[in-house]
N, C-alpha and C positions, 0 to 999 in steps of 0.2 A: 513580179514587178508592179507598183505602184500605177495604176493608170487613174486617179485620181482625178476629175478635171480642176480647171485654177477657178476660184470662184472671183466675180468682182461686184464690187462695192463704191461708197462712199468713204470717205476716213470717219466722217460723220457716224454713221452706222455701226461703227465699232468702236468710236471712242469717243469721249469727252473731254471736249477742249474748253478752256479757258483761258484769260492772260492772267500775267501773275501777279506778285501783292501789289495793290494800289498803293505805295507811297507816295505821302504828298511833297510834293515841288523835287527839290534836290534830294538826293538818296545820301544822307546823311550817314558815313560808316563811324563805327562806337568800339572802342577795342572790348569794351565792357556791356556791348548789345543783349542782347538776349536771344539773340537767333544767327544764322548763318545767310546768307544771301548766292546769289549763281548771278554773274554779270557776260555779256558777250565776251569778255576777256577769258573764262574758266575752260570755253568752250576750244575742243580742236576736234578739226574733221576727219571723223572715222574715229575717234575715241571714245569710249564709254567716260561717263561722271563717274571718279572714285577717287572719294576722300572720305575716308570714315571720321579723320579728325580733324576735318575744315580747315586743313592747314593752310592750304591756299584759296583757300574763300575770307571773302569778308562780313564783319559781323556788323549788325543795324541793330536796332531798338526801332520796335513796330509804335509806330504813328500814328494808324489809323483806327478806327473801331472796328474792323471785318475780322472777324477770326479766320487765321491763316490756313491755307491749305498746302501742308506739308509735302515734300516730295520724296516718294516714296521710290522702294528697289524696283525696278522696270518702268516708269513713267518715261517720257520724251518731253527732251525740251527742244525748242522750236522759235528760232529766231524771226521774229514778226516784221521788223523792222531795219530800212538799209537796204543794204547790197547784196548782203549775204541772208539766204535763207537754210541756214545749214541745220540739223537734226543730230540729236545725241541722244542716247539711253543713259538713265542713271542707274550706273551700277549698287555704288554703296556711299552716302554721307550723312553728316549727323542728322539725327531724328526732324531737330527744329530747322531745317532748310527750304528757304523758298525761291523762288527767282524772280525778277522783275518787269513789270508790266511789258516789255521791249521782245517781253516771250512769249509765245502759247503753250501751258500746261499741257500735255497730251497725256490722259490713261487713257489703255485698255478697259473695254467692258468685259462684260459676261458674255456678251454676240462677238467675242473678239477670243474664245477658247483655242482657237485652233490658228491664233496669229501669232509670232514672236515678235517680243518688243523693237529686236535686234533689226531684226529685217523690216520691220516698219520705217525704221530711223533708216537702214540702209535704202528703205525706198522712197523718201525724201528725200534722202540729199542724192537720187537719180540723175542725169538729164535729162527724164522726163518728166519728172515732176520741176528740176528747176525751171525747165521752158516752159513749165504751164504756168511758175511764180512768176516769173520774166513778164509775162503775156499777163498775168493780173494787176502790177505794178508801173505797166508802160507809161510813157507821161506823165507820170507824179512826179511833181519836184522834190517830194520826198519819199520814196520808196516804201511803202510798207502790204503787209499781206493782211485783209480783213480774217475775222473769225470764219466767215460767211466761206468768204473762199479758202480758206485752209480743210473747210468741213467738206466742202464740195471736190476734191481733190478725191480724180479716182484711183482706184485701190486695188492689185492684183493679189489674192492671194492662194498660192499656190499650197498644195499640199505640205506638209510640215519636215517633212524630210528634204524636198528639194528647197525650203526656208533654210532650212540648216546650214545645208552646203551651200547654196551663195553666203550666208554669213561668215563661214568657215574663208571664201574663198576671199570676198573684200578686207577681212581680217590678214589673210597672207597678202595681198595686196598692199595692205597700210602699214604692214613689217617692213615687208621690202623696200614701198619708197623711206621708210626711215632710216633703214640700212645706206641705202644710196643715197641719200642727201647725206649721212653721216661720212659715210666715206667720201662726199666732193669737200665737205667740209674739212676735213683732214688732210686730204692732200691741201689743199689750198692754204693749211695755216705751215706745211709742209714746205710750199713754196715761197710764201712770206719772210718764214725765217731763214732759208736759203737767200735771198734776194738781201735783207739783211743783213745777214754775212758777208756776202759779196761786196754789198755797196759801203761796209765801214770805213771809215776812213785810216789807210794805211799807218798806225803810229810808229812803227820803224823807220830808220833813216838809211841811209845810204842811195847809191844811183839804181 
């Protein structure tokens, strides 16, 4: 058996954060860009980034002079701003992908060999790390998470096998509720068109 202790950290310590491309003003989409873009709309919670052919990403033409820093297979992105500070891994999308300032880049280091990506993002969108975000953004009228404090966010991590299986296990968790919203969903278009039916207006005559 594994008696491993959990080691803890900074996020800082194991990763490199960033936000992502500086576009100026309006984020300008170009069906004939040169690059692919990740907006808060790409994102859902408890799902990996995968689109190898940007099918549902949208595409820009870079504006600035920074040469871009691409988002590669296992990186985290990292909702900075708002309401929502949710966390994803990117699984697989096109080469030239970046995201928007409105995120923080998150890789993994070399001090970070023994993390999975998976369960970093799964331990982001905790509720304990949301209530640390919660408690960083209080009283602003506009919600957002500095770099400072996303780096300062402490970090459990556990030996690599007990990583696994929580990932394993929030994975069958985020099945299920799609099962189950899928199914209220279906009954409910179940009872719609029942109700429909019922309420047509009789075209036959008689008493």
């Amino acid at each position: 058996m594994n008696h491993q202790p959990k080691r803890r950290c900074l996020l800082q310590s194991i990763a490199a954060i960033q936000p992502g491309y500086p576009f100026r003003g309006k984020l300008e989409l170009d069906s004939q860009g040169d690059a692919f873009v990740v907006q808060y709309r790409h994102l859902v919670v408890g799902e990996a980034l995968y689109d190898p052919q940007g099918k549902t990403l949208d595409r820009v033409m870079f504006t600035g002079r920074k040469h871009p820093e691409y988002l590669c297979s296992g990186d985290i992105l990292f909702m900075a701003k708002g309401t929502r500070n949710d966390a994803a891994v990117v699984r697989e999308l096109p080469r030239n992908t970046v995201c928007t300032p409105n995120f923080y880049h998150i890789r993994l280091t070399s001090s970070a060999c023994n993390v999975m990506p998976e369960f970093l993002a799964w331990q982001l969108n905790h509720i304990d790390a949301q209530r640390y975000f919660a408690m960083c953004s209080q009283g602003s009228a506009a919600p957002s998470i500095t770099k400072s404090q996303l780096g300062n966010l402490p970090i459990v991590v556990p030996p690599i096998e007990q990583q696994a299986l929580m990932v394993k296990l929030a994975d069958a968790a985020t099945r299920e509720q799609q099962l189950f919203n899928q199914l209220i969903e279906n009954r409910q278009r179940m009872v719609d068109a029942a109700g429909h039916q019922l309420l047509r207006p009789d075209t036959t005559t008689g008493k």
